[in-house]
N, C-alpha and C positions, 0 to 999 in steps of 0.2 A: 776049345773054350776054357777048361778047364787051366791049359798054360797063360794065356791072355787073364783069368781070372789072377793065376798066382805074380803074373807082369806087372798088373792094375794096382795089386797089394801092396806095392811100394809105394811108402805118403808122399816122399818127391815128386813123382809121377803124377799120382792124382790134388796133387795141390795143384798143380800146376792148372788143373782144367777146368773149364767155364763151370759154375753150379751148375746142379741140374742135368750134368752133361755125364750120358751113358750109367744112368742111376743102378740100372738093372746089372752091371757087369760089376759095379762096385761092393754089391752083398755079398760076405762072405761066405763061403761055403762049407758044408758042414757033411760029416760022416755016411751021416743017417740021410740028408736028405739024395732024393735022385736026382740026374743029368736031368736039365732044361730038354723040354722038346724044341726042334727045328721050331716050330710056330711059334712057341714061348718067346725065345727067342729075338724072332723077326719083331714081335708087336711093338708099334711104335707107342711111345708114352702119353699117356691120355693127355685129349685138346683140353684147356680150358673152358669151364664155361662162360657162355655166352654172355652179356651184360644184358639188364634188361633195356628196350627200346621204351622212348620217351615213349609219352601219352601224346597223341595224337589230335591237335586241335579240330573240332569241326571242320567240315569240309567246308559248307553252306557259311562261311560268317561275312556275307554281305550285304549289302544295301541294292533295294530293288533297281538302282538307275546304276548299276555295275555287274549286273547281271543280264543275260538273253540266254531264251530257251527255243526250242522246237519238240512238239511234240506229235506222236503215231500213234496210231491204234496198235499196231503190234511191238511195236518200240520201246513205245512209250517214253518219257521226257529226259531230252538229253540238256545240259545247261552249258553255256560258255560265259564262267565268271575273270573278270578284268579289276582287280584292284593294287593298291598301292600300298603296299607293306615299307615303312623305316624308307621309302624315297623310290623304292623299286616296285614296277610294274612285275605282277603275277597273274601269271593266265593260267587257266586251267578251263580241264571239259571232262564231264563228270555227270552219271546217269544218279540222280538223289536218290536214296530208300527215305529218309523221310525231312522235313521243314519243318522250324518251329519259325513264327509268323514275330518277329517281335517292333514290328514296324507300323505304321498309318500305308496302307493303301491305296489312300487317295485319299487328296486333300484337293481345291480350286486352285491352288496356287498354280501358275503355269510351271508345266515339268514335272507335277507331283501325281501324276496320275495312271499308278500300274495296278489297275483292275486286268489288266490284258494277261498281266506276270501271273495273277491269281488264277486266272481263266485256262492258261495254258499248264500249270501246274495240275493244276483238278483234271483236265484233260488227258492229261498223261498220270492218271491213276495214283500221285505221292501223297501219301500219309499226312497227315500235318495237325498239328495243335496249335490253337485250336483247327476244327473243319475248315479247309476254305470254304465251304459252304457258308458257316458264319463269319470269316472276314470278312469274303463277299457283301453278307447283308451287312456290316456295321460299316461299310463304307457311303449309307445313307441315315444320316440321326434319326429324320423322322419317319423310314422303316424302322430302324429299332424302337423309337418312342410308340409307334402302334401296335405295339407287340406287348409293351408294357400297359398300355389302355387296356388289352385284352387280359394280362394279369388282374385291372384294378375292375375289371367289369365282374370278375370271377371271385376274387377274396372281396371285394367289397372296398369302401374308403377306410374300414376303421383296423381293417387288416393291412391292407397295401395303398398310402394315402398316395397320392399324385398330385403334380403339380396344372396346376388350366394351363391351355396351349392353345390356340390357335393357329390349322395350319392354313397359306394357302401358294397356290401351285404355282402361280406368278403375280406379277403387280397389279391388274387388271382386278382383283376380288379384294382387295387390301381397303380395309374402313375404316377411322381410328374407333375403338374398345369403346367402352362406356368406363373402363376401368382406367385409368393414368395416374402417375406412368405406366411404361410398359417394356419391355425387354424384345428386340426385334434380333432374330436370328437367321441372317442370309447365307440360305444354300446349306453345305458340308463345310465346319469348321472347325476348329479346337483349340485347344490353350488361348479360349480366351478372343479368337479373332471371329470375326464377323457378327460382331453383338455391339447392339447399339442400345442404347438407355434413350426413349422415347416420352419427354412428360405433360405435352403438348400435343392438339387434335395439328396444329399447324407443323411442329415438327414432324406427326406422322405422317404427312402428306410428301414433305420432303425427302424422308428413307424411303417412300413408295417409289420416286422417281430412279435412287438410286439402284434400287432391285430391279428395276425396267430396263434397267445398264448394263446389269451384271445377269440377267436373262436366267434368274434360277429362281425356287421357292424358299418360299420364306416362314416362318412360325411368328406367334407372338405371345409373349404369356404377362400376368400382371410382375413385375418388379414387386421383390421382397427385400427389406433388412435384411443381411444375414449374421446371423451372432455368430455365429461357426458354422462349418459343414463336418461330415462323417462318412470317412470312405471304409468301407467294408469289403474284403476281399477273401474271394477263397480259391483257393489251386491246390487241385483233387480234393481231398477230406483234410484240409486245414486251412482254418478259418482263423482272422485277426480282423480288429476294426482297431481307424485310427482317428481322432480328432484333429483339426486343420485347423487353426485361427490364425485366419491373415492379420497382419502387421505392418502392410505396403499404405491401408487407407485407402484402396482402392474400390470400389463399389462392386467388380467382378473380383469375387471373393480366390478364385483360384489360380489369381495370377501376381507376380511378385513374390515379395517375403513372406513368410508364414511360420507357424509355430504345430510342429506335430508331434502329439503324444498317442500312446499306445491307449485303448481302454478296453474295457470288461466287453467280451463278448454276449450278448443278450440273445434270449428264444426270436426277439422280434425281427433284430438284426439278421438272423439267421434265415428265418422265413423270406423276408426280400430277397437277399442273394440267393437261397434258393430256389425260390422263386422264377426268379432271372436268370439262375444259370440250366432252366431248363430248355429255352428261346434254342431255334433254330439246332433240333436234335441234342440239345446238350453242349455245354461250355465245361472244358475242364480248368480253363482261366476265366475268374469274372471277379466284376468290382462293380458295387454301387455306391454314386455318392446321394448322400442324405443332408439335403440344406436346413439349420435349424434355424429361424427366423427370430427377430427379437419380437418380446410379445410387452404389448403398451399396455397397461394394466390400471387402467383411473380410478382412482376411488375422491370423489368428491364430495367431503362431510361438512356439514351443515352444522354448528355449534348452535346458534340462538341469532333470532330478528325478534327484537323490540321494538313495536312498531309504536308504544305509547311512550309519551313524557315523563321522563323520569332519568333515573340514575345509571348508569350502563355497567356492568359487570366487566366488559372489557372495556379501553381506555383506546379509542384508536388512533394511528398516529396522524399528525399534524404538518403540514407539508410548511417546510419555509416560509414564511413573509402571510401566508394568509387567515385570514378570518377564523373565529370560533365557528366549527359546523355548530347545524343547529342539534337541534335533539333528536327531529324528525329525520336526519340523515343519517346518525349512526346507526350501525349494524357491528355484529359480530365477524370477526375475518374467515374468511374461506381458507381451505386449503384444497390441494390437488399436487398428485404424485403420479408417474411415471415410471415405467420401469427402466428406462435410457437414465437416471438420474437414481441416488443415493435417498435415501432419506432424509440426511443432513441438507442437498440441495433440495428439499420442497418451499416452494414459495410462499409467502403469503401476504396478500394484496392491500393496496388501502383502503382506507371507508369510499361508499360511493361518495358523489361529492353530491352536495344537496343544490333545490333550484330557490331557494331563496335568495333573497336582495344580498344578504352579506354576506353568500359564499363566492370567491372566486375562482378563477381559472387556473387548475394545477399545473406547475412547471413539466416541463419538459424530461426532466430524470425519473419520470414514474416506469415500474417495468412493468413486462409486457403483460402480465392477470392485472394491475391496476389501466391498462391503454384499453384491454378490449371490454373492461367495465365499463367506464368508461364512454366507450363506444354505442357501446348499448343503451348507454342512462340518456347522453346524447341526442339518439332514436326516439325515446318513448318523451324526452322531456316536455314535448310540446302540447301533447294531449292528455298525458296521465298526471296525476297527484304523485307525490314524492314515494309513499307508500305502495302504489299501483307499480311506479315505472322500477323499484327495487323487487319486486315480487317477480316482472315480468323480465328484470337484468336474470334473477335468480333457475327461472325457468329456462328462458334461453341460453345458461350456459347449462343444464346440465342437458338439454339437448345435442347441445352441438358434442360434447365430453361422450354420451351415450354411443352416439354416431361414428366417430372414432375407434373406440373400443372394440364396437362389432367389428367392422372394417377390417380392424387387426387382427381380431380373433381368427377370420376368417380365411387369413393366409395363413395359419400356424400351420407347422410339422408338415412341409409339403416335401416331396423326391425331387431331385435336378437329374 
């Protein structure tokens, strides 16, 4: 070794040879140090390391109608997944340790119905988030929605508000409400499909037939305005709500365009989905959505009736082409607001019109608080005095205004 060492020493020699090549014969040798052992020697020059290996995509990332499984008691679930990657078919068979569920179940559409996928998963013992236990039940609404009753029978309406529902199991129990419109929801649906806007006792007789087609159950709850909804979500210990306002003009508020911002998470917020995400052993994914309805809010003030002969504080207007009112017909103008409308758009109406000899018939361009005045003066003109039939216009509008209000009141801040 030692001769081969002093051979190598020549830079001719070792220029000539690959880098890297026979590293160990190329150090020079020194007084002090001793002869290599045979083994020294022999060692070949350390491998390289290794590169590391990509990240490994999910095994499981398919869709339930490209999958088939078999499952055993002692086995337990074996899967043969079939899809199409960039143009190319990939098969694989493959024992899961566990599923994440990020799909519908089952829907009525034909072809969309692998409750069986879930059946045989849980059979064969696989892990999954959420439980197939709970996919399972969320593959019927109104299971889940009876689950939420049981929520609102226990916190109460002012803790956990709900929306009315009526369920019923086929077409044969189907009555129209006392309430219309109404919102009809046949069978197991979502994004929006199988909902019908019902505002008529004779249109609900017609969805009745159509349910009797389609041989499944049906719900029906009152139709609300929605001014926005609010979906609240939480996966594991973090929680986000967001605001939704549709933008499509569509009356089913969750489908189409829409506008979502993030907002403040709230105690009350929190309590729902928790609430919710107690259902069926525990969710560690859950969302609730919160329909906020618009709220009609009347206020209808009364200024002054001067019911005697004299001079009027207010001057009221005078319609084209007719007659002086007399004295006994003016009044003070109403007003009335809404909460659909700005304050700037509040109305306010013209004088009644009087039943003497030389008041005439108001044109046609009057809007609609002077038409259903109007309408009313109309009514009474025949039996009462001028003073009577304005007292009794004045009564039966804030009847009708009263009536309304509750109405609305009465769907506020309801759960979808």
């Amino acid at each position: 070794m030692n001769y081969l060492r002093r051979r190598l020493s020549d830079s001719s020699f070792v220029a000539n040879l690959p880098n890297g090549y026979m590293m160990d014969l190329q150090r020079p040798s020194s007084s002090s140090s001793s002869p290599a052992s045979p083994a020294t020697e022999r060692r070949p020059p350390p491998a390289p390391a290794p590169a590391p290996a990509p990240a490994l995509a999910p095994v499981l990332l398919a869709e339930f109608s490209e999958i088939n499984l078999v499952s055993d008691v002692t086995a337990g679930c074996a899967v043969d997944m079939q899809v199409n990657r960039g143009g190319t078919k990939v098969v694989r068979s493959f024992r899961p340790d566990f599923v994440l569920v990020r799909q519908h179940a089952y829907s009525m559409t034909p072809g969309e119905d692998f409750r069986s996928l879930v059946i045989g998963l849980n059979y064969g013992s696989v892990p999954s988030v959420n439980s197939l236990f709970s996919i399972y039940s969320f593959c019927s609404k109104p299971w889940v929605f009876s689950h939420m009753i049981k929520l609102y029978q226990t916190l109460g309406p002012e803790k956990f508000p709900l929306n009315e529902q009526t369920f019923f199991p086929n077409h044969t129990q189907m009555l129209p409400t006392a309430s219309l419109p109404v919102v009809v929801k046949m069978g197991h649906a979502y994004s929006g499909m199988g909902k019908i806007k019902v505002e008529t006792a004779s249109d609900f007789q017609d969805i009745t037939s159509v349910v009797a087609i389609a041989k499944t159950y049906a719900t029906a709850e009152p139709f609300v305005h929605s001014k926005y909804d609010i979906r609240i979500q939480k996966i594991g210990s973090n929680y986000k709500a967001y605001m939704r306002t549709s933008i499509s003009g569509n009356w089913k508020a969750n489908t189409g365009s829409a506008m979502l911002e993030q907002i403040a998470m709230t105690d009350r917020y929190r309590l729902w989905v928790d609430s919710c995400a107690e259902m069926f052993g525990g969710l560690d994914i859950c969302a609730v959505n919160v329909c906020v309805c618009v709220c009609v809010c009347v206020c209808h003030q009364l200024l002054s009736v001067d019911t005697q002969p004299g001079p009027q504080t207010t001057q009221p207007r005078r319609a084209p082409g007719s007659g002086s009112p007399s004295q006994s017909g003016q009044a003070s103008p109403q007003r009335a607001r809404s909460a659909t409308t700005s304050p700037s758009q509040a109305f306010q109406p013209g004088p009644i019109p009087s039943s003497g000899a030389g008041s005439q018939k108001q044109p046609a361009q009057l809007n609609k608080s002077q038409s259903l005045t109007n309408t009313f003066s109309e009514t009474l003109r025949g039996n009462l005095t001028d003073d009577e039939a304005k007292a009794e216009t004045i009564r039966s509008l804030l009847s009708l205004f009263s009536s309304i209000t509750v109405s609305v009141l009465q769907n506020m801040s309801i759960l979808s």
